[in-house]
C-alpha positions as a Python dict, from the first residue, in 0.01 Angstrom:
ca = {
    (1, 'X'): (0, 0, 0),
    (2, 'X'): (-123, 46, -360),
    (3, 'X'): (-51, 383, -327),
    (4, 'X'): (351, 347, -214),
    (5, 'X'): (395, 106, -477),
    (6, 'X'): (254, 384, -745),
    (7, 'X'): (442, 641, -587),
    (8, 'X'): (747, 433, -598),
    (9, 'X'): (704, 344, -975),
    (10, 'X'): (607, 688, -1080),
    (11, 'X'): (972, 811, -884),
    (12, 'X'): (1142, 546, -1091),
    (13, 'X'): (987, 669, -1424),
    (14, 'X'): (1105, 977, -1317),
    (15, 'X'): (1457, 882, -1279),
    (16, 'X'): (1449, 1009, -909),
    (17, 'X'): (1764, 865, -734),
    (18, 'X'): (1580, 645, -437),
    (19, 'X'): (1922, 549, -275),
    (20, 'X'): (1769, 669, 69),
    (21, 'X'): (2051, 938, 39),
    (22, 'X'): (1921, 1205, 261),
    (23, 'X'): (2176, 1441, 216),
    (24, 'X'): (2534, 1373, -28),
    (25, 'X'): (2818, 1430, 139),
    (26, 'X'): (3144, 1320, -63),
    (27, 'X'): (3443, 1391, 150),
    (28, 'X'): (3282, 1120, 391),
    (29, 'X'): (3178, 898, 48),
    (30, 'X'): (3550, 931, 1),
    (31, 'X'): (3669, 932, 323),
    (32, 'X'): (3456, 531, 305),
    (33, 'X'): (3624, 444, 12),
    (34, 'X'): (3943, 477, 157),
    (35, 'X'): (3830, 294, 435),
    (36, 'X'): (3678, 5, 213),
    (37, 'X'): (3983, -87, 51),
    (38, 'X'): (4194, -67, 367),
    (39, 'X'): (3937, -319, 514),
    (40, 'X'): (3865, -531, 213),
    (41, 'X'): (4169, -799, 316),
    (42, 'X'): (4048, -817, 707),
    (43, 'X'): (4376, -715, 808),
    (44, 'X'): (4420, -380, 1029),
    (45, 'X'): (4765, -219, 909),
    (46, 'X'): (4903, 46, 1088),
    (47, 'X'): (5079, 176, 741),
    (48, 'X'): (4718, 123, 562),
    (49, 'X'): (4568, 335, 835),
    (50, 'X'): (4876, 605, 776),
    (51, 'X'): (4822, 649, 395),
    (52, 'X'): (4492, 671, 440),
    (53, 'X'): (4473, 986, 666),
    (54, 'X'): (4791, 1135, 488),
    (55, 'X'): (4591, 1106, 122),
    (56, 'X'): (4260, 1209, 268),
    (57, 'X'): (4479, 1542, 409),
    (58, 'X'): (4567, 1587, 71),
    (59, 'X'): (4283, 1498, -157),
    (60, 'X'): (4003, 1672, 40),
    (61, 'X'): (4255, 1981, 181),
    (62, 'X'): (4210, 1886, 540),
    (63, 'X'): (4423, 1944, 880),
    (64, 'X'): (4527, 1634, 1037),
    (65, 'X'): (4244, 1669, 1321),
    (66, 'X'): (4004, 1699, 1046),
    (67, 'X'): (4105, 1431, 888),
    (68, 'X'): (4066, 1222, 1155),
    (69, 'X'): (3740, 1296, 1238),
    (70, 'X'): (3627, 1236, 871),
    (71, 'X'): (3799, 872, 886),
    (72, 'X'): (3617, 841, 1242),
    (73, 'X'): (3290, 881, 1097),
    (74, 'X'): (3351, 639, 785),
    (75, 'X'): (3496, 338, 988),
    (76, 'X'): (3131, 335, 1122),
    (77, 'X'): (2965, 469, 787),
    (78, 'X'): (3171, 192, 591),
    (79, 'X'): (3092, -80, 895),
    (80, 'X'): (2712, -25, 842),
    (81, 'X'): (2728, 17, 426),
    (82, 'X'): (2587, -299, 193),
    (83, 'X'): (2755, -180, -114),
    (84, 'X'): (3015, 39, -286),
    (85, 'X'): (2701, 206, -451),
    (86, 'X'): (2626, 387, -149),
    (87, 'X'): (2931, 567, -155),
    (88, 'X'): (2989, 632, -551),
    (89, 'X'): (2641, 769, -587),
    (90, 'X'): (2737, 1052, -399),
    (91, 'X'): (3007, 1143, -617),
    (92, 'X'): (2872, 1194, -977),
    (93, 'X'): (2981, 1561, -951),
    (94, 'X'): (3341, 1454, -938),
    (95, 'X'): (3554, 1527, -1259),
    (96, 'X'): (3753, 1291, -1440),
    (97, 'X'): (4081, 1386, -1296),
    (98, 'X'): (3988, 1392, -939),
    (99, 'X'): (3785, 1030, -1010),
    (100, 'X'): (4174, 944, -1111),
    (101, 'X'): (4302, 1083, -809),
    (102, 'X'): (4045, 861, -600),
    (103, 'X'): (4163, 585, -759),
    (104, 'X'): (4528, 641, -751),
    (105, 'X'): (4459, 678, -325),
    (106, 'X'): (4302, 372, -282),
    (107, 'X'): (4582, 170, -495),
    (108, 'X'): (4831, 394, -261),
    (109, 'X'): (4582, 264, 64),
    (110, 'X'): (4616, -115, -75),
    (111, 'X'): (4995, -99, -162),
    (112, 'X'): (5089, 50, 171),
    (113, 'X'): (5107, -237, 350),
    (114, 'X'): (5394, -361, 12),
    (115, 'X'): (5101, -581, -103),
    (116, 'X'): (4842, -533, -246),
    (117, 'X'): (4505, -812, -183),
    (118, 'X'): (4324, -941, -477),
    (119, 'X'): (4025, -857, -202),
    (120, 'X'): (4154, -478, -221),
    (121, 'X'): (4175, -484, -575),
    (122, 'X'): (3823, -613, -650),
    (123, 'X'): (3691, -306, -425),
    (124, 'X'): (3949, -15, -650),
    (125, 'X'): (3809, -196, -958),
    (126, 'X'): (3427, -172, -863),
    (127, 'X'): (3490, 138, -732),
    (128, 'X'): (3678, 245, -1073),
    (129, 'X'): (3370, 59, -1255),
    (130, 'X'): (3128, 226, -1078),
    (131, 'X'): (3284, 601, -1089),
    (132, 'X'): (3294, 509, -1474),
    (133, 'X'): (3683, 546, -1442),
    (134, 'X'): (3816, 429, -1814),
    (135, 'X'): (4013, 100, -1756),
    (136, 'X'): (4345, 234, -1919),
    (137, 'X'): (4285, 507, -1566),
    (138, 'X'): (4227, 287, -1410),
    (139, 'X'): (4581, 100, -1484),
    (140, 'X'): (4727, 381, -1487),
    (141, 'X'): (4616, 515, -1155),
    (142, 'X'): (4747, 161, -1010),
    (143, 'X'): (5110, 212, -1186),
    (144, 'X'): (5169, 568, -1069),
    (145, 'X'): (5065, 446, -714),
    (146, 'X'): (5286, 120, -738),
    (147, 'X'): (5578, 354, -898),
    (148, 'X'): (5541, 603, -645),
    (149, 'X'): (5558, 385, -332),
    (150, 'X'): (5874, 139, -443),
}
């Protein structure tokens, strides 16, 4: 036991990531984002569920039957998650402008539905927090999304 705990401090010193992240794989990290914020208000919306396969298609470059499968796999990835962490540790290789472009899909994923949850805006704004999206993005990635869909 003394020896796990040493190991485990000496990966820490380190600054080894010890997420338990096997392997990264952002388009499902995504993908679970997506499906966070259409889940956050408890509600099951056909539009929510719409948007969210039409801006994974775009954002990731998928088919439709791709895209689908990808969603498949984070409704169950997303069911068993305990944080938003688990998700936006996999995407530190992201740039700014496609961090923006995460963001602006999950405001378009909330705002489907014509409302938008204080529930799904917590999640975009941890998610935007921990993606170390600038606040004044971050606003703006919530007007162009509101704009966009009135």
């Amino acid at each position: 036991m003394l020896n796990s705990i040493t190991k485990l401090f000496k990966q820490l010193l380190e600054g080894n990531d010890l997420s338990n992240h096997a392997h990264s794989d952002p388009n499902l990290a995504i993908a679970c984002l997506l499906c966070e914020v259409a889940g956050a208000d408890h509600e099951l919306d056909e539009r929510e569920e719409a948007a969210k396969l039409t801006l994974l298609s775009r954002l990731l470059g998928l088919e439709e039957s791709n895209a689908q499968v990808l969603l498949s796999r984070a409704r169950t990835q997303s069911n068993q998650s305990t944080s938003l962490y688990d998700f936006t540790s996999q995407l530190r290789e992201l740039t700014q402008e496609t961090r923006f472009e995460l963001i602006k899909a999950m405001w378009q994923v909330a705002n489907a539905d014509g409302d938008i949850d204080p529930l799904e805006d917590s999640v975009i704004r941890k998610t935007a927090e921990l993606l170390y999206v600038d606040h004044s993005e971050f606003i703006r990635a919530k007007l162009s999304a509101t704009k966009d869909q009135s």
